[in-house]
Phi, psi and omega in degrees: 000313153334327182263344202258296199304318197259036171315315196296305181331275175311359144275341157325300203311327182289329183307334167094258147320351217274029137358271173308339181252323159285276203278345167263026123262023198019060194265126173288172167307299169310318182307311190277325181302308181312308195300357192215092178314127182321310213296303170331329187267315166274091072272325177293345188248338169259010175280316135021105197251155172338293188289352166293332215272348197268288169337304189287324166301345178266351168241006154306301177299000187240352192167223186269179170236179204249179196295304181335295176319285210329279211296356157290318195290311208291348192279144181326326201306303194296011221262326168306322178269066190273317188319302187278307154342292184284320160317320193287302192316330181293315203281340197278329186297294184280325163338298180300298178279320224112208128234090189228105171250124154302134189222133176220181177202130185299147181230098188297107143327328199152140193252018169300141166211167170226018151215178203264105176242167197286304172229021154237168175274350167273022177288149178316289192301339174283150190253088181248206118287111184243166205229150157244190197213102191313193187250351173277315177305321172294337182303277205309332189266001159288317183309319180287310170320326178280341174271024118296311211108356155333105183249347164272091153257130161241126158309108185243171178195165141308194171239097168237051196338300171340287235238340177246031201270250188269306140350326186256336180266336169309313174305299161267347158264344133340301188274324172299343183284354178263026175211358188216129163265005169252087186266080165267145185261159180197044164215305169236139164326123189240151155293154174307304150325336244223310186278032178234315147341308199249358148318309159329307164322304167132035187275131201255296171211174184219165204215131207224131224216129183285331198068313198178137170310313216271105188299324169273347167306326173322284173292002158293308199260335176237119197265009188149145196095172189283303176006293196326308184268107186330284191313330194272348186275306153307348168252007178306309189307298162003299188264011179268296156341278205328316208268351203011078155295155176305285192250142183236098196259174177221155171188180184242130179281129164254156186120331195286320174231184193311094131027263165319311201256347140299317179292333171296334195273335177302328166280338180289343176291318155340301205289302188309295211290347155288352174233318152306314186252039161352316168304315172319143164236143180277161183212166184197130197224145189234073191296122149262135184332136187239151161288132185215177175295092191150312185099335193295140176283139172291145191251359161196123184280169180224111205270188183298324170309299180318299177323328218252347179281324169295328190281328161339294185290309196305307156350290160328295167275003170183107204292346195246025177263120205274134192244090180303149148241158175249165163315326187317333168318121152326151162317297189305301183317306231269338152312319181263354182329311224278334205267341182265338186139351172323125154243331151278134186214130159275191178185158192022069174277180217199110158229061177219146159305095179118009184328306162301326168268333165300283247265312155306340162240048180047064189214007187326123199227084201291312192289023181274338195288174197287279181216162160238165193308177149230329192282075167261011176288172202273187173324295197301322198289330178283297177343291187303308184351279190317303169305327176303311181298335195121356202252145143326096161283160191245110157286341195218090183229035165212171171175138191324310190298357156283002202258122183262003185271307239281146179289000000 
């Protein structure tokens, strides 16, 4: 465990120097964003030849690959080498993990938001029924979760600061910590003070999704509220780093834009927050756009080849980085993950507030959700999965007392 939280340091290390080019020179993340032109970057991946695609599997098969690589993987060119991908990312996958998938399950809290996207159903403007979630109801839906066997939750909410903020989230990991020794977050972008409070608290890590690089696309899918502004939203790992949380996850929504080209920018981030926030350990989550309330069309599709090429090349470019899928996956895809590079799954998820005690007691109330599932077996169905391939399911691979900082 011990070896896992101070991994990054020693992927610093690989870096050789590369220090000096980020943190003593204190170039912020926007700074580093800004040097890399949308256009300039798709062009550079589909310009990408056989032989760029070969070179990164040969420096693959020896360590991590370099940003250049991702974009040899991610590129139209590899997509012939997905077979020979996926062997190395299996191989690389278990040297690291094993055969271990880590299982968690989301805790919706609340669908209040206040601002307007594009493609979720808890945007302001869809005309829903919205929930805060009492302190008997969060109970009750931790009370179901821990008799699956769940010992890892994340806290999800809308973006409601008002009304869902810090006070409310202080309270409820209050009432969860006697029953999860893994407390994670997934909901509105905070200042540092704020994540560091509730690290205090006892928030293990927290996860945070850019949705899309491309700043005018940006600002297309988020029309009003704080989301709307990009720079305070792409520097949240930052202030998360600053604040030092344990673990920071990222990811990108793919369907909104170019694939390819979110996934470079998700590795150059990647890339900044591991030789800056060295302490730190990362997660990379590969969401595709779901039918939700609201409706938006994917503006580009990412069919199961792409997904499974893209989880590879991350795998690839970075052998200690923990890589998730959600329920949002088909059963069939989510079945073969682990073998592309997967190390995290939810299961039997819930994504409207109160999700679990609605489904237990057959009330299921789908116009609270988020999105819908494609995954809908329950815990126990994942579980067995797994164990059939041969894999760990991991309920439990953290606990305070391992934490060597804490006074």
């Amino acid at each position: 465990m011990i070896y896992r939280k101070n991994y990054s340091q020693a992927r610093c290390l690989e870096f050789g120097n590369a220090f000096d080019s980020y943190t003593l020179s204190g170039m912020s993340f926007v700074e580093v964003l800004d040097r890399h032109r949308w256009a300039d970057v798709h062009a550079d991946i589909l310009s990408c030849t056989t032989s760029d695609v070969e070179r990164a599997l040969d420096v693959a098969s020896r360590g991590n690959c370099s940003l250049d690589d991702l974009k040899a993987l991610l590129s139209p060119a590899a997509a012939p080498f997905l077979e020979p991908m996926a062997r190395l990312a299996w191989q690389r996958t278990l040297r690291r993990f094993g055969r271990t998938v880590q299982l968690f399950a989301p805790l919706y809290v609340s669908n209040e938001c206040h601002n307007i996207c594009t493609y979720c159903g808890f945007s302001v403007n869809n005309k829903i029924p919205r929930k805060i979630l009492s302190d008997a109801e969060i109970l009750k839906e931790a009370g179901i979760l821990k008799k699956q066997g769940f010992d890892h939750v994340l806290i999800v909410s809308g973006e409601s600061e008002r009304k869902v903020g810090i006070p409310y989230f202080e309270n409820a990991i209050r009432l969860l910590r006697p029953h999860f020794s893994n407390i994670s977050m997934e909901v509105q972008p905070m200042d540092t003070d704020e994540y560091a409070q509730l690290r205090d608290c006892g928030v293990f890590a927290v996860l945070v999704y850019q949705e899309t690089y491309n700043r005018e696309d940006y600002r297309k899918h988020h029309t009003k509220g704080r989301k709307a502004d990009f720079e305070y939203r792409v520097m949240t790992p930052d202030r998360l780093g600053q604040a030092g949380l344990h673990k920071i996850g990222l990811g990108a929504l793919y369907g909104l834009e170019d694939w390819r080209v979110d996934s470079f920018f998700v590795g150059l981030h990647l890339e900044y927050l591991e030789r800056t926030y060295w302490k730190s350990r990362y997660s990379v989550s590969f969401p595709r756009l779901r039918p939700h309330e609201g409706g938006l069309e994917p503006k580009v599709e990412m069919t199961d080849r792409d997904l499974a090429q893209t989880i590879c090349a991350f795998r690839l470019f970075d052998n200690e980085v923990e890589l998730s899928l959600s329920t949002r996956e088909a059963p069939r895809f989510r079945d073969h993950a682990m073998r592309m590079g997967i190390t995290t799954m939810s299961a039997g998820a819930k994504t409207n507030p109160g999700g679990y005690a609605d489904a237990e007691e057959a009330q299921e109330l789908s116009s609270l959700e988020q999105f819908r599932m494609s995954d809908e077996r329950s815990s126990a169905m994942v579980t067995a999965m797994l164990r059939e391939q041969g894999y760990e399911p991991v309920w439990k691979d953290w606990d305070s007392s391992y934490d060597m900082t804490a006074a």
